[in-house]
C-alpha positions as CSV (number, residue, x, y, z in Angstrom):
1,X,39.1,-79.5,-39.5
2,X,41.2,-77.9,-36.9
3,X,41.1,-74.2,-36.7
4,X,44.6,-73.4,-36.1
5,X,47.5,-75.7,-34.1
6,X,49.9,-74.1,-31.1
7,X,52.6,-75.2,-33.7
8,X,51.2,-72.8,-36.4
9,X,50.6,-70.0,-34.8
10,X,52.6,-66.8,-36.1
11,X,50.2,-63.7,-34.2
12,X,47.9,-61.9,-31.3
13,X,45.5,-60.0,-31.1
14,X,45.5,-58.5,-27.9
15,X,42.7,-56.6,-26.5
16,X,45.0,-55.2,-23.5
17,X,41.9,-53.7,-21.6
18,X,38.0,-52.5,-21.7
19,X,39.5,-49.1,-21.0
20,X,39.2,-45.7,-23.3
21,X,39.2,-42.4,-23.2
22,X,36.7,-41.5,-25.9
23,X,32.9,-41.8,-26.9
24,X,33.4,-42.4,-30.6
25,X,28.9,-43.0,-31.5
26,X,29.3,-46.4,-33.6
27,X,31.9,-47.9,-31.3
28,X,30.3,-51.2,-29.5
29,X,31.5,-49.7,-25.8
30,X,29.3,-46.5,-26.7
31,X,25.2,-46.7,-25.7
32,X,23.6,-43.5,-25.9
33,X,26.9,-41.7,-25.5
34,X,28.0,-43.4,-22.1
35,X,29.7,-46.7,-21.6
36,X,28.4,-49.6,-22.1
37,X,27.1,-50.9,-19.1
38,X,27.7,-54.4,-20.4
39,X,31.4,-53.6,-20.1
40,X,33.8,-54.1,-16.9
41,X,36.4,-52.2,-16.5
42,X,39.8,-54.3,-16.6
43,X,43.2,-54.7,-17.9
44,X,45.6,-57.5,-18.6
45,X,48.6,-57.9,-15.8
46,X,52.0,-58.2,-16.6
47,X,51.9,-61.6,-14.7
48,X,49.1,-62.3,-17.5
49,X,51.3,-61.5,-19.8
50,X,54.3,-64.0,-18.5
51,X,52.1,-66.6,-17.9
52,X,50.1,-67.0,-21.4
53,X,52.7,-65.2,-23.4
54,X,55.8,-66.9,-21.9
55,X,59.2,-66.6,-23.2
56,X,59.0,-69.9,-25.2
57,X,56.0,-68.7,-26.9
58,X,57.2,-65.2,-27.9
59,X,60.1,-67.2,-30.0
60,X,57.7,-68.3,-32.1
61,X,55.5,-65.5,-32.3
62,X,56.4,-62.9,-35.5
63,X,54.0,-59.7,-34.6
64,X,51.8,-59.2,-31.5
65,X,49.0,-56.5,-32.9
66,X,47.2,-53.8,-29.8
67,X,43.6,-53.3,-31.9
68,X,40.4,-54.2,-29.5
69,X,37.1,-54.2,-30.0
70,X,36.2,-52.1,-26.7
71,X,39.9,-50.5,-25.0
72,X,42.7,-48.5,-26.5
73,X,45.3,-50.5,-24.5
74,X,47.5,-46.8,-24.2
75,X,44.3,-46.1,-21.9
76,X,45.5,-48.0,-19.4
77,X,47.3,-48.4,-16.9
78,X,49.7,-50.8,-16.7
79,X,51.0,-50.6,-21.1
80,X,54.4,-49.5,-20.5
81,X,55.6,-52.4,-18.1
82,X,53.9,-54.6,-20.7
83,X,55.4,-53.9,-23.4
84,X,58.9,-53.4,-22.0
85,X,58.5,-57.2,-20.9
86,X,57.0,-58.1,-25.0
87,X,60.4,-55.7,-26.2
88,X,62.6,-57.5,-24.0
89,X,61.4,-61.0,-25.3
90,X,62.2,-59.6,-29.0
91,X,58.4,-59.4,-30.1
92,X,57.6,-57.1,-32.8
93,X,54.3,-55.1,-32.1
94,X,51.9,-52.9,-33.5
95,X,49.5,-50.4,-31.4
96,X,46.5,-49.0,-32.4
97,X,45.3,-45.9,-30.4
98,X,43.3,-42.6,-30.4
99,X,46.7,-41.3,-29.4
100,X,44.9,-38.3,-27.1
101,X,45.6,-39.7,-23.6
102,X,49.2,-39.2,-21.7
103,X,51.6,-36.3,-22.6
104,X,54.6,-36.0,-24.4
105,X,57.3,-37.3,-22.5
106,X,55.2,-40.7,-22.2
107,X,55.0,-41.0,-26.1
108,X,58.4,-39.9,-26.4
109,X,59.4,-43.0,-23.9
110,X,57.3,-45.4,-25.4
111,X,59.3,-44.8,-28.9
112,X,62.5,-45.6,-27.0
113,X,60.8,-49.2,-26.3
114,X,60.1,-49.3,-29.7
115,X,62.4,-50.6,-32.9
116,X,62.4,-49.6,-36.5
117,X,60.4,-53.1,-37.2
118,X,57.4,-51.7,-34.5
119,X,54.8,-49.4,-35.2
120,X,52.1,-47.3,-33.5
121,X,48.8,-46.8,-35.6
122,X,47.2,-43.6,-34.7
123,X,43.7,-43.2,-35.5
124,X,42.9,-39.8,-36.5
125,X,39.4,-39.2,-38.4
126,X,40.1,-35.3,-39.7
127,X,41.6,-32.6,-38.9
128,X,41.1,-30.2,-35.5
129,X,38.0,-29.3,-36.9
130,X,36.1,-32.7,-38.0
131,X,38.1,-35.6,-35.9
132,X,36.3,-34.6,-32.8
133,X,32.8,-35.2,-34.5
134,X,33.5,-38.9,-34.5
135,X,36.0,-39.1,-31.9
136,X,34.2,-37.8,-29.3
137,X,36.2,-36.4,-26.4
138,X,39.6,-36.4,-28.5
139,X,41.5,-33.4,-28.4
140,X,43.5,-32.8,-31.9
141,X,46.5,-30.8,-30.3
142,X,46.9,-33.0,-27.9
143,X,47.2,-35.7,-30.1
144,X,49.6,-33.9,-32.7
145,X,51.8,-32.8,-30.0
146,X,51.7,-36.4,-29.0
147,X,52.2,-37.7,-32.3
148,X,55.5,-35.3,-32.5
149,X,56.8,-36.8,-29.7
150,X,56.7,-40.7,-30.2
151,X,58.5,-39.2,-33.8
152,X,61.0,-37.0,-32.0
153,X,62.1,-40.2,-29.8
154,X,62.4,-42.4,-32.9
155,X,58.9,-44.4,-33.1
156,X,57.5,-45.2,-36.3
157,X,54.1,-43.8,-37.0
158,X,51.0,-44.3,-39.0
159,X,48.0,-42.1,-39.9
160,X,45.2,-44.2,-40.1
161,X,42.2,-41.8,-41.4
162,X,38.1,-43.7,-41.7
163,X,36.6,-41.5,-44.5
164,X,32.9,-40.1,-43.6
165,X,31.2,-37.6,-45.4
166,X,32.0,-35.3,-42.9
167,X,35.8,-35.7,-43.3
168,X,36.6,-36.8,-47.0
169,X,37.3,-33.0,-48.5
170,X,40.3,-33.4,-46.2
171,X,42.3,-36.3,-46.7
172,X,44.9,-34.9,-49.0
173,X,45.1,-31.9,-46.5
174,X,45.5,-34.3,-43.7
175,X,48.4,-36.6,-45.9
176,X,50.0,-33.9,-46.7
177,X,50.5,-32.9,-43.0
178,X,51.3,-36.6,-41.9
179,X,53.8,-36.3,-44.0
180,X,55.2,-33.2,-43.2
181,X,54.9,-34.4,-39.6
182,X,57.0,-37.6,-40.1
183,X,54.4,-40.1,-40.2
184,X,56.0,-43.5,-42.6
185,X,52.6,-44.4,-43.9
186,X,49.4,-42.9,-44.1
187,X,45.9,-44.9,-44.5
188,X,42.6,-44.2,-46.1
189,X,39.9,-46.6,-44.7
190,X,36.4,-46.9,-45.6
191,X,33.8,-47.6,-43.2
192,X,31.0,-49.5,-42.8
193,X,30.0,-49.0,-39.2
194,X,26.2,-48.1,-39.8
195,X,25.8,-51.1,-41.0
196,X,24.0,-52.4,-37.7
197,X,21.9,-55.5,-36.3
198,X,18.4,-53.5,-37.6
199,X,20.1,-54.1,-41.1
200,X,20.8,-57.5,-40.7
201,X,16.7,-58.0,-39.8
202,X,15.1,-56.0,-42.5
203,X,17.8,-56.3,-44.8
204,X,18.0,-52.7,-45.9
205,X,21.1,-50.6,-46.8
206,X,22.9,-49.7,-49.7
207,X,26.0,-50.2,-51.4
208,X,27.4,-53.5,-51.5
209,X,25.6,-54.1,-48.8
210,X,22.4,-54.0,-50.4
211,X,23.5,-55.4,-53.8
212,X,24.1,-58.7,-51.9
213,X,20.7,-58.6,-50.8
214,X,18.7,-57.9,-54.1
215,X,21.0,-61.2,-55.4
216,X,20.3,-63.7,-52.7
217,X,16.8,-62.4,-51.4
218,X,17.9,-61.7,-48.0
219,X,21.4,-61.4,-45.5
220,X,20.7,-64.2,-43.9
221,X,20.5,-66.7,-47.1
222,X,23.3,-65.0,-48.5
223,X,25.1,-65.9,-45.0
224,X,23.6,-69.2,-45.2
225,X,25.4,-69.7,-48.7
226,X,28.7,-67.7,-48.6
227,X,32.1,-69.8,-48.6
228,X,34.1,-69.0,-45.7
229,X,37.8,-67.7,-46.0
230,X,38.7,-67.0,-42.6
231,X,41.3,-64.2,-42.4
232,X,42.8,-64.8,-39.0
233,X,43.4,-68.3,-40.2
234,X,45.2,-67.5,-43.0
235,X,47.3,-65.7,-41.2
236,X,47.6,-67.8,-38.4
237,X,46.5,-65.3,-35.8
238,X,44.6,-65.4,-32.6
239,X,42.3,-62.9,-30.2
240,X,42.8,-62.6,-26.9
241,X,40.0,-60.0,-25.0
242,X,40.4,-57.9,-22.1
243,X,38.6,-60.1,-20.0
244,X,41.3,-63.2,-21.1
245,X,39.2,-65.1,-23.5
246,X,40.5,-66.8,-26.4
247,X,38.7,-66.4,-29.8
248,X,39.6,-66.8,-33.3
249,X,39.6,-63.7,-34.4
250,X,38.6,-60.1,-32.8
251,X,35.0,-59.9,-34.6
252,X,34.0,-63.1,-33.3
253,X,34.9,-62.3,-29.6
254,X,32.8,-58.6,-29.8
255,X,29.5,-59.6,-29.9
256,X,29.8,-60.8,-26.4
257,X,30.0,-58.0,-24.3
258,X,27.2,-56.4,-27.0
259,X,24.9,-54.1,-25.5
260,X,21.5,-55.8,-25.0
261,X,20.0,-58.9,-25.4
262,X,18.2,-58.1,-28.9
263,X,21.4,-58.8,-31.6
264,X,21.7,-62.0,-33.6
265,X,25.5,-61.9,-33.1
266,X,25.9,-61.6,-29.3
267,X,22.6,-64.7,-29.3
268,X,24.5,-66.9,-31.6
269,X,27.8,-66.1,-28.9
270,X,25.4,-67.2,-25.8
271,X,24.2,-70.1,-27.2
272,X,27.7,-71.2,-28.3
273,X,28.8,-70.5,-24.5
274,X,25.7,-72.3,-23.3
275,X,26.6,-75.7,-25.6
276,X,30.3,-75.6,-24.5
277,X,30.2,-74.0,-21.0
278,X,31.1,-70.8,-19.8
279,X,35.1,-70.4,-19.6
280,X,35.8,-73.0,-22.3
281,X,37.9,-70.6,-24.1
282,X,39.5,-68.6,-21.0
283,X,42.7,-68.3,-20.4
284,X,42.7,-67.9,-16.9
285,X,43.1,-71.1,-16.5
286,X,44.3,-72.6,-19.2
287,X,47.4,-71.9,-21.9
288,X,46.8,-71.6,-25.5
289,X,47.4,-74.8,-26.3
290,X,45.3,-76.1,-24.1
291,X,42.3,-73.8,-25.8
292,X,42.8,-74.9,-29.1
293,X,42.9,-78.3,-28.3
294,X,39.4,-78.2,-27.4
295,X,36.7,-79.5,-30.4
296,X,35.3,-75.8,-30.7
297,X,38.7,-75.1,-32.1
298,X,39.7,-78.4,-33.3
299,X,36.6,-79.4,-35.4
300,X,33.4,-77.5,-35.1
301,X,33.8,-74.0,-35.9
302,X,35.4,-74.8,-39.0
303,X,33.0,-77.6,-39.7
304,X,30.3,-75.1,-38.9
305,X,31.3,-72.9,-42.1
306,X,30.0,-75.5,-44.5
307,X,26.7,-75.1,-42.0
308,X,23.7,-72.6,-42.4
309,X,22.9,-69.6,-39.5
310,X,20.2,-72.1,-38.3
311,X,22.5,-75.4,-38.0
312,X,25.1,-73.4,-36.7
313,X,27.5,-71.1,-38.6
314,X,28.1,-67.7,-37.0
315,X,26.6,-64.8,-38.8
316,X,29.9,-62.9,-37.8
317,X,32.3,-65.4,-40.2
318,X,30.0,-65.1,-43.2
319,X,29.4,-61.2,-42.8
320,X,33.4,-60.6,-42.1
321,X,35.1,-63.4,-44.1
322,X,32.4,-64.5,-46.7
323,X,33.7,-64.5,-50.1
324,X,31.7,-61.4,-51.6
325,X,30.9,-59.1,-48.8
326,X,34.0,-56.9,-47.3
327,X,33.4,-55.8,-43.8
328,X,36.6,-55.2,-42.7
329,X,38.2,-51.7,-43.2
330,X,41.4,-53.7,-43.2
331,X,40.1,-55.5,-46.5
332,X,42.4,-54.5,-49.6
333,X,39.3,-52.9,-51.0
334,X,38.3,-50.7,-48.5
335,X,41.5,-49.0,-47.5
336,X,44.4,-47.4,-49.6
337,X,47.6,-46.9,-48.4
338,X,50.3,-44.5,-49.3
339,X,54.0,-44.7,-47.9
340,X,55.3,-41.0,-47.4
């Protein structure tokens, strides 16, 4: 029944800080176009980073991946030292970012940090005229002048491209530049980010979404009944979030810091902190090990799979890693990838 042991795990997740430059409408650290005010501002330390990442640990780790829930770890302040101290313990990584804050010469460094097996994701919905309508407060020459210089100083490079209506007459246009540009891989990536909490309670939406509920009655019975195959498990990964808790998996740690009180998700969170106590999973004062070697981890989230929403399985594992519903624009089916 245990989740995952210290001696099988490969990967992080690493939500480096609550920090970001941009207003993008569906993300969870956006209410009514301002920050959330559930969110804190804060960043991980580099004496974080020695402590629960030590030198012993980063042996065994293969790939430490940047992609939070709330923060584009470039954002802040303290990235570079970070990662110089990841690079010198030979830890591959992988950075997802907006890729519009800094200038050039701090890209350009940060590919000299960087070898051929690391990789910074940029995340780049359109081109200059369309990738500002969803990220909101990105500027698209800064970025591609950006972009040229992590490519100029050697860094590998992804386009990673979520298809709206607003944007899909230009992703060959925008592949075809990526590749002219140097990018090594470009990635299409559908989204399902208005699929929200009101759809959960009325269970209205279309697509797959709505297919699953016209064969199971409702979202919640289809949650109730779903087998569970954790991705993060399978690929022995953990989340670490900017405030230094440790989950199993990034979409299990967001509903937290949810704004408001009225979301099944962040309720099922609470009353999971409320049964365990609060900082049960912190790694503030604790190591990894230590985490994971308490019966949350050990027996009763798994357990809790075979469970129903009311008896305590999380509506976030059935919705994300139930066997007939893909969430995640990371899912094989919702993303295609093309190396250039």
């Amino acid at each position: 029944m245990n989740y995952l042991g210290i001696d099988n795990l490969e990967n992080l997740n690493i939500e480096h800080t609550s920090m970001c430059n941009l207003r993008c409408p569906q993300c969870a650290r956006v209410v009514n176009g301002k920050t959330s005010p559930e969110l804190t501002m804060k960043e991980m330390s580099l004496d974080d980073y020695k402590r629960i990442v030590n030198p012993e640990l980063c042996k065994q780790l293969k790939h430490i991946f940047f992609c939070g829930n709330y923060g584009d770890a470039c954002a802040s302040t303290n990235f570079f030292e970070c990662v110089r101290y990841l690079r010198e313990n030979n830890v591959t990584l992988s950075i997802y970012t907006n890729g519009s804050m800094h200038g050039q010469t701090w890209w350009y460094n940060l590919a000299k940090l960087l070898d051929d097996k690391c990789k910074v994701i940029f995340s780049i919905d359109g081109l200059k005229d369309t990738n500002k309508l969803y990220r909101v407060n990105s500027n698209f020459d800064r970025v591609m002048e950006n972009v040229k210089a992590f490519i100029v100083g050697g860094g590998a490079a992804r386009w990673d491209y979520l298809v709206f209506e607003h944007n899909k007459h230009q992703v060959e246009e925008a592949k075809k530049l990526a590749k002219n540009m140097g990018f090594k891989l470009f990635n299409e990536k559908k989204t399902k980010r208005f699929i929200d909490n009101k759809n959960y309670k009325t269970n209205k939406g279309g697509g797959d979404f709505g297919d699953i509920v016209s064969r199971y009655g409702s979202w919640k019975n289809y949650i109730d009944e779903t087998t569970i195959n954790c991705k993060y498990q399978q690929e022995r990964i953990l989340y670490i979030d900017f405030d230094l808790n440790l989950w199993p998996c990034c979409w299990v740690g967001a509903p937290l810091y949810f704004y408001g009180e009225d979301n099944i998700q962040k309720k099922q969170i609470k009353k999971l902190l409320d049964r365990y106590g609060q900082g049960f999973n912190s790694l503030r004062n604790k190591s990894i090990e230590e985490v994971l070697d308490h019966q949350w981890f050990k027996n009763d989230l798994v357990e809790s799979w075979s469970k129903t929403m009311d008896s305590g399985k999380l509506m976030t594992c059935g919705r994300t890693c139930g066997e007939e519903y893909h969430f995640s624009s990371g899912d094989k089916v919702n993303k295609r990838e093309t190396v250039l």
